[in-house]
SEBA-821429 format. One record per residue (C-alpha): residue number from 1; residue in three letters; x, y, z. Coordinates in steps of 0.05 Angstrom, whole numbers, plus 32768, in hexadecimal, padded with zeros to 4 digits. Last residue first. Layout:
 resi resn   xx   yy   zz
  NUM  ALA    X    Y    Z
...
//
This chain:
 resi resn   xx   yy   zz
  329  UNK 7F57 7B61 9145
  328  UNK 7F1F 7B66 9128
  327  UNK 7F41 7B5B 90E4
  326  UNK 7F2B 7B88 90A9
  325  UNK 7F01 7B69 9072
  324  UNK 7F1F 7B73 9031
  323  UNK 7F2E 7B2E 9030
  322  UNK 7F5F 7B13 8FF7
  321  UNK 7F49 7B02 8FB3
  320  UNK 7F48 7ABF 8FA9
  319  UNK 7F6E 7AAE 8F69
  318  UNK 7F55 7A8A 8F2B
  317  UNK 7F25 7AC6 8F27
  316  UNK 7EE1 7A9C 8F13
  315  UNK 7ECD 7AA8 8ECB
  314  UNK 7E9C 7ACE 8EBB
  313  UNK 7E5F 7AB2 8E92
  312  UNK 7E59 7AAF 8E4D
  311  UNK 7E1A 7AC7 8E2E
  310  UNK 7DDC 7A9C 8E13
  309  UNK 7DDC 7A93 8DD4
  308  UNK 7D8E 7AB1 8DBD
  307  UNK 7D5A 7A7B 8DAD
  306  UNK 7D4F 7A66 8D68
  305  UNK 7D04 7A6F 8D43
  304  UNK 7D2C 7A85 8D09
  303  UNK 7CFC 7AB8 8CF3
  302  UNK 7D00 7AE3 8D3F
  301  UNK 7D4A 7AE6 8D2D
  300  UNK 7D6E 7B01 8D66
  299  UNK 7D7D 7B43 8D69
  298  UNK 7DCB 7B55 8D5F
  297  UNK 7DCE 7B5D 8D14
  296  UNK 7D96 7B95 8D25
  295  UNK 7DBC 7BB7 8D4F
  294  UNK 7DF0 7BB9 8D20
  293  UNK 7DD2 7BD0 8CDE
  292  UNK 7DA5 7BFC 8D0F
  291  UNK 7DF7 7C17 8D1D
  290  UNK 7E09 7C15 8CD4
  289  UNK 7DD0 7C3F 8CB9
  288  UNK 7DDE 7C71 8CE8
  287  UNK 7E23 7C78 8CCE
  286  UNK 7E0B 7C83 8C8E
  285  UNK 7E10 7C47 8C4E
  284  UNK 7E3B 7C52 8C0D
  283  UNK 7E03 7C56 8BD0
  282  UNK 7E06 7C12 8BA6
  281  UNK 7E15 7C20 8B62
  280  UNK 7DE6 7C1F 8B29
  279  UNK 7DE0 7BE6 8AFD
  278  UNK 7E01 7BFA 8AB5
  277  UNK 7DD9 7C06 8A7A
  276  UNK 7DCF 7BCF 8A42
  275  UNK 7E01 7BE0 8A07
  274  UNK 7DD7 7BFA 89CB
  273  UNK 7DD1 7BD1 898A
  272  UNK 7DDD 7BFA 8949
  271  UNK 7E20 7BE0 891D
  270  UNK 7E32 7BF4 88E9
  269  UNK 7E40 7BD0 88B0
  268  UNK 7E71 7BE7 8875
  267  UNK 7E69 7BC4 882B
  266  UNK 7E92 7BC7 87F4
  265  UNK 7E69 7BB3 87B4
  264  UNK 7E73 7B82 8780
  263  UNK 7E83 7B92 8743
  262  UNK 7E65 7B6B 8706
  261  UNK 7E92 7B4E 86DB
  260  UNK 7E8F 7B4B 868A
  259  UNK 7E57 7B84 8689
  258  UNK 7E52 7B8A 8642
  257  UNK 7E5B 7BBF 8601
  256  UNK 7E4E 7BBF 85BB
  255  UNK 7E67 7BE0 8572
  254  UNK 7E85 7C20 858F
  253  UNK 7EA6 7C3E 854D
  252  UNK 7EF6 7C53 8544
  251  UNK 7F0D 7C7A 850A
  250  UNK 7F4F 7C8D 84EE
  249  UNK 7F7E 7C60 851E
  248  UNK 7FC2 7C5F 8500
  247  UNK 7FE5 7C21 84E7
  246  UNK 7FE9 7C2E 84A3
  245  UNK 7FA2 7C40 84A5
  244  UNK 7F7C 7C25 84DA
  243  UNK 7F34 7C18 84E5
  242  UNK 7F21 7C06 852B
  241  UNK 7ED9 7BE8 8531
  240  UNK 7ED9 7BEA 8583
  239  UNK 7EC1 7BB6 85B8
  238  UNK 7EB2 7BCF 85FC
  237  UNK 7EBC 7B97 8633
  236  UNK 7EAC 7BAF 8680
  235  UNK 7ECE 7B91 86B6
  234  UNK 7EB8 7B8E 870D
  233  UNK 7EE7 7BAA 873F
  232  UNK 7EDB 7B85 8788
  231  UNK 7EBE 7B9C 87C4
  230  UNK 7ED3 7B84 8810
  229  UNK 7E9E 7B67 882A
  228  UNK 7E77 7B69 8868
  227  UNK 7EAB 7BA2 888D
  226  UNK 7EA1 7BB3 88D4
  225  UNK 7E8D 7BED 88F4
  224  UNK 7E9D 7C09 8938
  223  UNK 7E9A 7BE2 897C
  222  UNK 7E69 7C17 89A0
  221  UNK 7E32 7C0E 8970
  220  UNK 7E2F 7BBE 898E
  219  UNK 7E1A 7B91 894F
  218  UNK 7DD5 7B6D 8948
  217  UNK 7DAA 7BAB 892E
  216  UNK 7DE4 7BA3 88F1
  215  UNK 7DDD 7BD8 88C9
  214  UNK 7DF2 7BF2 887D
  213  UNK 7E26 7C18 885B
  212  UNK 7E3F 7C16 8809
  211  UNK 7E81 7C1D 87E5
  210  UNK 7E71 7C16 879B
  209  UNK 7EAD 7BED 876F
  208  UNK 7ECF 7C09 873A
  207  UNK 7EB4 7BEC 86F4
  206  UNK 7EFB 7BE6 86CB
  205  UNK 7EFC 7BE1 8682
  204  UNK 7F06 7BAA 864F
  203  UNK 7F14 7BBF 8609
  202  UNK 7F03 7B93 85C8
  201  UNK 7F15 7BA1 858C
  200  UNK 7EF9 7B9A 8543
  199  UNK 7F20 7BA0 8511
  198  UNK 7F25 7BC9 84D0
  197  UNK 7F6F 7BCD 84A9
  196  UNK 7F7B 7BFB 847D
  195  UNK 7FB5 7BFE 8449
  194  UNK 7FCE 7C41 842E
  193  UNK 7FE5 7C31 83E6
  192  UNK 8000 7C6B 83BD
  191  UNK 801C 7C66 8378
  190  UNK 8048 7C9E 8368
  189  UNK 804B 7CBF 8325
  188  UNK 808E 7CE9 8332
  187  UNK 8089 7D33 8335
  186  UNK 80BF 7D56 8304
  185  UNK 8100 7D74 8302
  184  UNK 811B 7D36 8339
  183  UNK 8151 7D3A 8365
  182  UNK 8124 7D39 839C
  181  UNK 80E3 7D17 838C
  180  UNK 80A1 7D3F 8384
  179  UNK 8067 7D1B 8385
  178  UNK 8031 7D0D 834A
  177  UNK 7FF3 7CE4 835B
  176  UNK 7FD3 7CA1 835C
  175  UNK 7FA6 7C7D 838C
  174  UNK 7F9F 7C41 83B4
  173  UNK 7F74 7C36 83F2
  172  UNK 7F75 7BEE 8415
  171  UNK 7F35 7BDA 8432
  170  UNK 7F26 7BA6 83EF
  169  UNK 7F71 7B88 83F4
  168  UNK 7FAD 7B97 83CE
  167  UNK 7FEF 7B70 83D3
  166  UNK 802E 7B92 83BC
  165  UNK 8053 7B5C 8399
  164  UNK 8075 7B8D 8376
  163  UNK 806F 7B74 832F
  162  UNK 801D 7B60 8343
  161  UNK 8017 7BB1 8358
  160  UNK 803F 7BC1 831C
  159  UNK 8011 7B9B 82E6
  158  UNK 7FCD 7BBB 831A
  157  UNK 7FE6 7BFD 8306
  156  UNK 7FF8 7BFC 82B5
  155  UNK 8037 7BF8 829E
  154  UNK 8068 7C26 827D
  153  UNK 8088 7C3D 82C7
  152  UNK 80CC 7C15 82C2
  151  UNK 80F8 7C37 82F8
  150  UNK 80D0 7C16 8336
  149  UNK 80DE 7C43 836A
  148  UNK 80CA 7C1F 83AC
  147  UNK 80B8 7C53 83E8
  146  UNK 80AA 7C31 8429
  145  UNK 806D 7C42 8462
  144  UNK 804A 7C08 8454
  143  UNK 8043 7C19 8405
  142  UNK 805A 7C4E 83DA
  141  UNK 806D 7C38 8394
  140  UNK 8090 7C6C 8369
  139  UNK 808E 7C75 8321
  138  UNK 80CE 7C74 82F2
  137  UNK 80C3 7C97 82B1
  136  UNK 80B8 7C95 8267
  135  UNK 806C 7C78 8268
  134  UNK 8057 7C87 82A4
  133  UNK 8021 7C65 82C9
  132  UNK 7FFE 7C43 828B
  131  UNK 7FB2 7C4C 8280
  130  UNK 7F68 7C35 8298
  129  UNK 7F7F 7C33 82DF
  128  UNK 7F77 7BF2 8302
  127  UNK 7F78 7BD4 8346
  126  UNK 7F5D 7B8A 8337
  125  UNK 7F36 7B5A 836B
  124  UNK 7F00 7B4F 832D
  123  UNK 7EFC 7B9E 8320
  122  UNK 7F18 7BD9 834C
  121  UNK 7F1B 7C1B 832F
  120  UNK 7F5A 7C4C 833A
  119  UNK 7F50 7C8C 8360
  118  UNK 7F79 7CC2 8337
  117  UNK 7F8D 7CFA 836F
  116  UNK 7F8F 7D46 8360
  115  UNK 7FA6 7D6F 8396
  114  UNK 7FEE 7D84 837F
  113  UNK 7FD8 7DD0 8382
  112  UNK 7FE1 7DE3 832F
  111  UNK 7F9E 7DD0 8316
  110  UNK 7FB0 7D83 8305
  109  UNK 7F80 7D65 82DD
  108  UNK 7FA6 7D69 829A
  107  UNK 7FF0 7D55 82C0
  106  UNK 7FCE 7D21 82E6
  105  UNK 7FBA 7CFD 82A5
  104  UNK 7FFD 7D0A 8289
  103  UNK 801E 7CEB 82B6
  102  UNK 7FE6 7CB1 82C3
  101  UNK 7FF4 7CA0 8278
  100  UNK 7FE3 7CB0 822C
   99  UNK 7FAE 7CE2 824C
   98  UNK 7F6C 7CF8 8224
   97  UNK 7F4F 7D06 8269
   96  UNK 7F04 7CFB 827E
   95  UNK 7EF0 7D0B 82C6
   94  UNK 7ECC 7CEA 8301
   93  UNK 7EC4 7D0B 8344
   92  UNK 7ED9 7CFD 838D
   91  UNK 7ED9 7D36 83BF
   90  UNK 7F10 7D57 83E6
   89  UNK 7F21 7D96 83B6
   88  UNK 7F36 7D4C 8383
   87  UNK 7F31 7D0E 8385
   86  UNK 7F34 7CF2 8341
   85  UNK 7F09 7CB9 8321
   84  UNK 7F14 7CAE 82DE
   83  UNK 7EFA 7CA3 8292
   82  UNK 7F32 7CA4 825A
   81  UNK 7F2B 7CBF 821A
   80  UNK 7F51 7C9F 81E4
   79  UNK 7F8D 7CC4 81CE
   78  UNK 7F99 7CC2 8188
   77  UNK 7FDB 7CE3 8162
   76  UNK 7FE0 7CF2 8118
   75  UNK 8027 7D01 8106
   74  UNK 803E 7D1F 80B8
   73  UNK 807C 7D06 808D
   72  UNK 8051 7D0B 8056
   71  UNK 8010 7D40 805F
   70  UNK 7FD1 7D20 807A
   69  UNK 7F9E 7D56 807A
   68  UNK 7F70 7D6A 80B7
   67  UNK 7F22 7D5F 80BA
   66  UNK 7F31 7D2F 80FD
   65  UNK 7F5B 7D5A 8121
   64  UNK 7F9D 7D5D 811F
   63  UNK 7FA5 7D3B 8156
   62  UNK 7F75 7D15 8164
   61  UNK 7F56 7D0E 81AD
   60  UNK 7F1F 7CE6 81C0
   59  UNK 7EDF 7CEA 81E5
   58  UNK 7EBA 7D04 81AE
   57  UNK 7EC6 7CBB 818D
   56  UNK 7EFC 7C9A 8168
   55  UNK 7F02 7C57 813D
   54  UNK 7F45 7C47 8124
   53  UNK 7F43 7C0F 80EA
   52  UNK 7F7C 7C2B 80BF
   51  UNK 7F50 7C3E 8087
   50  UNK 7F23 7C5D 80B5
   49  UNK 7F57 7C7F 80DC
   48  UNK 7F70 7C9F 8094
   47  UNK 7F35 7CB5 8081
   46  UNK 7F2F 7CE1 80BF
   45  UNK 7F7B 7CF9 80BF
   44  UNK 7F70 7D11 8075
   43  UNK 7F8B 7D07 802C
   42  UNK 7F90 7CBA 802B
   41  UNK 7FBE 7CA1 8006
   40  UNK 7FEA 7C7F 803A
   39  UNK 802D 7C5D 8057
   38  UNK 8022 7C55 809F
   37  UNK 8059 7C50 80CF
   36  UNK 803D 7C3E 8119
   35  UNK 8042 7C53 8152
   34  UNK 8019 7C34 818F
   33  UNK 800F 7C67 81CD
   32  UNK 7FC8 7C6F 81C7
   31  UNK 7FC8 7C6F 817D
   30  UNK 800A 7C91 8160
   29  UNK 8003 7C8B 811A
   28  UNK 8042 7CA7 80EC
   27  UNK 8039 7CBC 80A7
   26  UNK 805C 7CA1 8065
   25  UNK 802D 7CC2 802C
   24  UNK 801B 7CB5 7FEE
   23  UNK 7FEA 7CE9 7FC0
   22  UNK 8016 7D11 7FA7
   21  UNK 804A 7CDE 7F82
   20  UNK 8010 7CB6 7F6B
   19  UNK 7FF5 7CF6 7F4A
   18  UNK 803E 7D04 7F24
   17  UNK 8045 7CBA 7F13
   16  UNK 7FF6 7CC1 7EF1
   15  UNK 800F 7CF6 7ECC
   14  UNK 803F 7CD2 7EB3
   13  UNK 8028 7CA2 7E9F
   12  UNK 7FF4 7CC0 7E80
   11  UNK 8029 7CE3 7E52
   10  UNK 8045 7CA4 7E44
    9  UNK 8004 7C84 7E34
    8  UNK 7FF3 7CBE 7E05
    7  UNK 803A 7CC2 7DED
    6  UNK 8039 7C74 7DDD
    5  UNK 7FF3 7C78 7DBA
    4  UNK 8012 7CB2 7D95
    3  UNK 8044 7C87 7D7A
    2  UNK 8017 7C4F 7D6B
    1  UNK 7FF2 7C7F 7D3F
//
């Protein structure tokens, strides 16, 4: 009797060896990029998340899927999905990837023309992508005009961006795509930051001057015209909002715009008083006209009231003159 107690027991034993012996397994978890060696009996991926703690949703990827059987030595892999925005046939949209990193994330949306941009999100002063850059390979920073290669890409955007000292602000546009590097099989993630810079400028223009004409009823015609003032440029201010991306002008908006200096105006007189007409000339006297002119110079004047000079009289011959008379004798 005890013997066949010790059979039974054995026997059970046994058996119970041979079941524990199927139903352990060693299987590796891979949960967003977190492995993990899990010794098991559970005899599908689905009860085997639960036991471990993993919740998943539609979003997610398991591979194998949910309803499939752990087998020893066997990988389960999750991959949370992943809302994003991506720029993309020159819009912006929002998609859902099951990516481990950016890599792989561009590598889903990608449709074969090296369009597709991931726009990262902006929280709190942060520029964040909800996953690694690259989680085996280098990933490029482009900022300013320079190319850094930083050769550690397992970290997440705004961790480089702090690493590089690469300072971000609200204007500034980042976003993440794959470029193709000489010497390199396969496009690099590169992280692009164009900065942009608004200002507002102000740009003075000239306000030529109008020549104008006018009278002067107190200046001669005849001595041309003379000039009042002398005109004088006046300024106009236009301010612009310039926005500037890495230094180039993109867009430019009138904001306002003032008279800074009024011109003044040039200004020509001329001149419309006459010159009085000249006396006329005396007319050159006849020859009759100069003998009454004499004859009458010669009369006294009745007016005066003065008698006329009387006229010299002959002087005496100094000499006798002799006798004419003939001698009787």
């Amino acid at each position: 009797m005890v013997l066949g107690s010790l059979v039974t027991v054995a026997l059970v034993g046994a058996g119970g060896v041979a079941v524990y012996g199927a139903a352990h397994k060693t299987v590796t978890l891979d949960v967003g990029g977190e492995v993990t060696s899990v010794e098991t009996f559970e005899g599908d991926v689905a009860d085997l998340l639960t036991d471990q703690g993993v919740e998943v949703t539609g979003r997610d990827a398991v591979t194998p899927g949910l309803d499939g059987a752990l087998r020893d030595g066997g990988t389960v892999v999750v991959r949370y999905g992943h809302k994003v925005a991506v720029w993309a046939d020159g819009g912006e949209r929002t998609a859902w990837v099951t990516a481990l990193d950016a890599d792989e994330a561009l590598t889903q949306l990608s449709r074969g023309d090296g369009t597709v941009v991931l726009v990262p999100t902006r929280a709190e002063g942060r520029v964040t992508l909800p996953m690694q850059l690259d989680v085996d390979g280098p990933v490029h920073l482009a900022i300013g005009g320079e190319v850094r290669r930083v050769a550690d890409g397992s970290v997440r955007l705004d961790e480089l961006l702090a690493a590089q000292d690469a300072a971000v602000d609200s204007d500034d546009r980042v976003s993440v795509l794959h470029r193709d590097v000489r010497g390199q099989s396969e496009p690099v993630v590169t992280v692009l930051v164009k900065e942009v810079k608004a200002t507002i400028e102000e740009v003075a223009s000239r306000i030529p001057y109008e020549t104008v004409t006018t009278t002067d009823p107190g200046h001669y015609a005849d001595l041309g015209p003379y000039l009042a003032s002398e005109g004088a440029d006046g300024k106009r201010v236009t301010a612009w909002d310039v926005t500037r991306i890495d230094g180039k002008v993109v867009s430019k908006e009138k904001v306002n715009s003032w008279v800074a200096r009024t011109p003044v105006d040039k200004v020509i007189v001329y001149g419309t008083k006459e010159r009085p007409k000249p006396k006329p000339e005396p007319k050159p006297k006849s020859k009759s006209d100069s003998k009454s002119d004499s004859r009458s110079d010669s009369k006294p004047d009745s007016k005066s009231g003065s008698e006329p000079e009387p006229k010299p009289e002959p002087e005496p011959d100094s000499e006798p003159k002799p006798d004419s008379t003939p001698d009787s004798d």
